[in-house]
N, C-alpha and C positions, 0 to 999 in steps of 0.2 A: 051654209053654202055647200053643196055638190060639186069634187070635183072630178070627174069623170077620165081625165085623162094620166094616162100612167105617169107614177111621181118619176123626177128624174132624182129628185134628190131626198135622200133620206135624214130627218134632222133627228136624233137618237136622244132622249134629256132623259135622265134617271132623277126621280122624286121621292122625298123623304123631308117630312116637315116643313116644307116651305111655302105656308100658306100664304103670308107677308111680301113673297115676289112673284108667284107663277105667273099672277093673271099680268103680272108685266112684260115678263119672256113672251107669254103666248102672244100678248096684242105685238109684241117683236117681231114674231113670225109670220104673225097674220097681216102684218103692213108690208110683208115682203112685193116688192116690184113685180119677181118672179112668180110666177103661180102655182108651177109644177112640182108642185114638193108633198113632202107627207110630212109630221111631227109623229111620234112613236116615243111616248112618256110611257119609262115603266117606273110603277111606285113599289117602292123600296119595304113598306110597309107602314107608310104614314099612320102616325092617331092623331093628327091635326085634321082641319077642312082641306087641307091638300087635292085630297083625291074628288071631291064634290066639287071644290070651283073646275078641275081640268074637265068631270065628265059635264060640266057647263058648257066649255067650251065645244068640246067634241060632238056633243048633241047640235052645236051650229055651225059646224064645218065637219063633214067627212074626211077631211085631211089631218086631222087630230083622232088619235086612235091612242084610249088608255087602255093599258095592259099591267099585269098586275107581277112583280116577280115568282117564278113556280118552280125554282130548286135555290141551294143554296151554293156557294155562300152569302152570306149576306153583304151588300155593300155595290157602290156605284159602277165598279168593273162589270160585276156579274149583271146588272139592269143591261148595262151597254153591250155589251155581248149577246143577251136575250136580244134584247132591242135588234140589234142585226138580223138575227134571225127570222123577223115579223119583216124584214125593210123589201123594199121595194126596189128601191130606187137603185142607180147605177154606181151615184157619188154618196158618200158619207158624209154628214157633219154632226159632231158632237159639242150638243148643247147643255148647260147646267140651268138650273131653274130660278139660278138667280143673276144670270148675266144676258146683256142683252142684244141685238143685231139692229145694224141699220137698217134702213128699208130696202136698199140697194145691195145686202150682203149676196144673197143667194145670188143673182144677177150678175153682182163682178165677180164671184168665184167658178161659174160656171163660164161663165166666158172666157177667163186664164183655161181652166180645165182643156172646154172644147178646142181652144187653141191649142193648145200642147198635149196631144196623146201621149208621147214618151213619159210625162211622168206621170209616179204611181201619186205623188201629194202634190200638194202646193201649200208654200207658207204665206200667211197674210196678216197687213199689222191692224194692232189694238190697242185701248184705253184704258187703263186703268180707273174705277170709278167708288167712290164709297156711297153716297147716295141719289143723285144723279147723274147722268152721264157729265164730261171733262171736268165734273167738279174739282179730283185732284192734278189736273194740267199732268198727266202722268205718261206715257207711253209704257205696254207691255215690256216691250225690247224693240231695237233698231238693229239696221245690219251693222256687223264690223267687219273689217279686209282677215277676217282668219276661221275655222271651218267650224260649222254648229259642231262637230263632236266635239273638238277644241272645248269651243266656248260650254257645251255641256259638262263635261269634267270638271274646269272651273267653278259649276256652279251658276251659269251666265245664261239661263236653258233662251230659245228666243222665242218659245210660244211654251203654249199649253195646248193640251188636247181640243179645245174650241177655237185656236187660231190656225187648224190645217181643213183643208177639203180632201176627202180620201175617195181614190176611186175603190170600190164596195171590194174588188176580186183582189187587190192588192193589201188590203187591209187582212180579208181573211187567208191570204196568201201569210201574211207575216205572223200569224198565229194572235190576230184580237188582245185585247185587253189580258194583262195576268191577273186570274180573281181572286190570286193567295197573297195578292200584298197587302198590305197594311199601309203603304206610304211608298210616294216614286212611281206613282204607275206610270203619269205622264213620261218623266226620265227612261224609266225601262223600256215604254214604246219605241221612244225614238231612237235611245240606243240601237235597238232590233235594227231600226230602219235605217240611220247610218251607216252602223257598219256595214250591214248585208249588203251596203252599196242599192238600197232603194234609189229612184230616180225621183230628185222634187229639185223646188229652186224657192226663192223668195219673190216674194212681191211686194217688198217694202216700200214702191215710188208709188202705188196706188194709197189712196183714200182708206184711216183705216175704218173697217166694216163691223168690228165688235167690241163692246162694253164689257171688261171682266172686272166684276165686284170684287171688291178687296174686302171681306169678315173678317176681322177677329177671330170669330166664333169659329172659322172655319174646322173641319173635320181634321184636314193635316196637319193643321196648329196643335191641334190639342197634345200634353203626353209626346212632344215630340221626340225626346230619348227613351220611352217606355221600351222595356225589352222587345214586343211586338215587330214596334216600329223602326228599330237600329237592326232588327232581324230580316227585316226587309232592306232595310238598305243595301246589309251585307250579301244579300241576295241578289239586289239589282248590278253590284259591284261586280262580284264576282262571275254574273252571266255577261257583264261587260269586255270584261278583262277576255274570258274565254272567248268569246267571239272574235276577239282584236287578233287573236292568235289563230283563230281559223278564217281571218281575214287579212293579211298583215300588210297589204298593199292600202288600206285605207288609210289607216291611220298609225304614228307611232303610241304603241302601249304605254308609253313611260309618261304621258298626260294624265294618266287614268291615276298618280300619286296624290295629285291633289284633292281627290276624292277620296282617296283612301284614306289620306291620311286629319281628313276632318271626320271623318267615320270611326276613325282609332280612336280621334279625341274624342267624341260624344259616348263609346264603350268606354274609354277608361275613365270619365268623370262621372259614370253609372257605375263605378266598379264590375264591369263585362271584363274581366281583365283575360281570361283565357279564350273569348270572342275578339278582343283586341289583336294580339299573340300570333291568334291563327290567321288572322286577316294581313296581317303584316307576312305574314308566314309564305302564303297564298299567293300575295304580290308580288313577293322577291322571285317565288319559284316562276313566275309566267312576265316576268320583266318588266311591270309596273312600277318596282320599287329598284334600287342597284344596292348595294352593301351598305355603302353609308347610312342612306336617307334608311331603310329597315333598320341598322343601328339607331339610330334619332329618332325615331315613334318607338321605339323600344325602352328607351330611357324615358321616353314619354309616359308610356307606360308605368315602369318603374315610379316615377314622380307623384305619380297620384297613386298608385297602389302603396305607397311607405310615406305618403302624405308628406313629401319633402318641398311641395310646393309654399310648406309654412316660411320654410327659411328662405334667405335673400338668393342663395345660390342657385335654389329651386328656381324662383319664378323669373332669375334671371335666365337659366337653358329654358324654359317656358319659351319666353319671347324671344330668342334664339332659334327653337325650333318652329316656333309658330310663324317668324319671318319666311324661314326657309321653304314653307309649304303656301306661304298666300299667291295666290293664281293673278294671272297677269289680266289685264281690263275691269278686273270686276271681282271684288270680293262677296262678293252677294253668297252666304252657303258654303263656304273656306271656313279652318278653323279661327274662330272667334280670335279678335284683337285680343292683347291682353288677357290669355286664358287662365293666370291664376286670380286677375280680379272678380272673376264670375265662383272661383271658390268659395265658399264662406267656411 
């Protein structure tokens, strides 16, 4: 199919080995209600059939347009990013190649949009799915009466990158995808967009419009204490924190401990103990943390660096300090219950 008239909306999906879902996302996108869109798959550098079923698809719709990634780094930020670049369209949406859209997504998201110029996003709900759509009766996130940075500190994020519509100039306004992280991209987006005081709202009383696959296998699972990946956190954190401080009418900083201090635990049960240290460090100086609590992730510290978590007295300030820092609604990504039972 020809479609001739300019996309209004740009659906962005970066590809890498996912022979096993594409052709499911694409017929996703091709049942859309709406017509006016483009798909803009950039592969990652598949050696599966990946790339041969999408230029299938693209050979029968000119709205499907494969492009291939042409600098590095490697990995799903830098596709999506390219991907902008080729877009067209006015609105963004960022799709993964294994989750899926109603038929009606593109349709209600552009019609909240049109209706509301003032904002730069809009949020919209979703399903959780393992192999077909409601099979795990799941919801992504719902609202609650307190503020998404809140709830992102927590740990409690209330999308992902494929549950926002972004207008195209406020996206690249915010400075796009970071392509140096390893983990958190979603989290560091929004952060940006938070605090900078971006303008969005929710749209949780609508129908929700997309299916996010739950893997195992996925990418952020994997190695998820690996020094890489705790390097990035530490990185997502601390552009956090600094932000809050060059914005400090949004939000109070002193939220931002319960991330921190599930990030000190994941260094010090790697032994990162002088990445631990300085994170704690970092906190106290920009108001994240107050003396006490930097005291208590410090002895945290200690505990696993002199392995004192063996004895009773250990793993009882464990669960002491581990009370102190679990987030309110939602432990979801807080440190671990019971942190000395996951020692061995």
């Amino acid at each position: 199919m020809d479609n001739d008239v300019f996309p209004l909306v740009s659906i962005i999906t970066p590809s890498f080995n996912r022979q096993e879902f594409v052709s499911e996302t694409l017929d996703s996108v091709m049942n859309q209600t709406f017509p006016h869109w483009e798909n803009i798959i950039v592969d990652d550098g598949s050696t599966d059939s990946t790339m041969d079923i999408v230029r299938h698809y693209a050979e029968s719709d000119s709205r499907i347009k494969l492009i291939q990634r042409s600098r590095g780094p490697k990995g799903a930020c830098t596709c999506r990013n390219e991907g902008i670049g080729h877009s067209k369209g006015k609105y963004v949406l960022f799709l993964d190649t294994d989750d899926l859209l109603e038929p009606f997504c593109i349709e209600q998201r552009i019609n909240v949009m049109e209706a509301n110029p003032e904002l730069d996003f809009a949020i919209f709900p979703s399903l959780m799915f393992r192999h077909k759509p409601n099979d795990l009766n799941l919801w992504w996130n719902i609202d609650k009466p307190i503020s998404e940075l809140k709830r992102q500190f927590h740990q409690d994020a209330i999308c992902q990158g494929t549950g926002v519509l972004w207008r195209k100039d406020s996206f690249a306004q915010i400075g796009q995808w970071d392509e140096d992280l390893m983990l958190w991209q979603d989290i560091d987006l929004f952060f940006r967009a938070y605090i900078q005081n971006y303008k969005y709202k929710t749209f949780f009383e609508l129908p929700p419009d997309l299916h996010n696959r739950r893997l195992e296998s996925s990418l952020s699972r994997q190695d998820f204490n690996s020094r890489p990946k705790l390097q990035s956190r530490i990185i997502v954190i601390k552009r956090a924190i600094s932000l809050i401080n060059e914005y400090p009418t949004k939000e109070d900083v002193k939220e931002a401990k319960y991330m921190v201090a599930e990030i000190v635990s994941g260094l010090a049960r790697t032994k990162t103990y002088r990445e631990a240290i300085d994170l704690i460090e970092f906190s106290s100086e920009h108001g994240a943390l107050n003396m006490r609590e930097s005291h208590r992730l410090k002895r945290l510290v200690f505990l696993y660096r002199f392995k004192a978590y063996k004895f009773s007295f250990g793993r009882k300030l464990l669960d002491v300090i581990n009370s102190e820092f679990i987030g309110i609604e939602s432990t979801l990504g807080t440190i671990p219950h019971k942190m000395a039972s996951a020692v061995k």
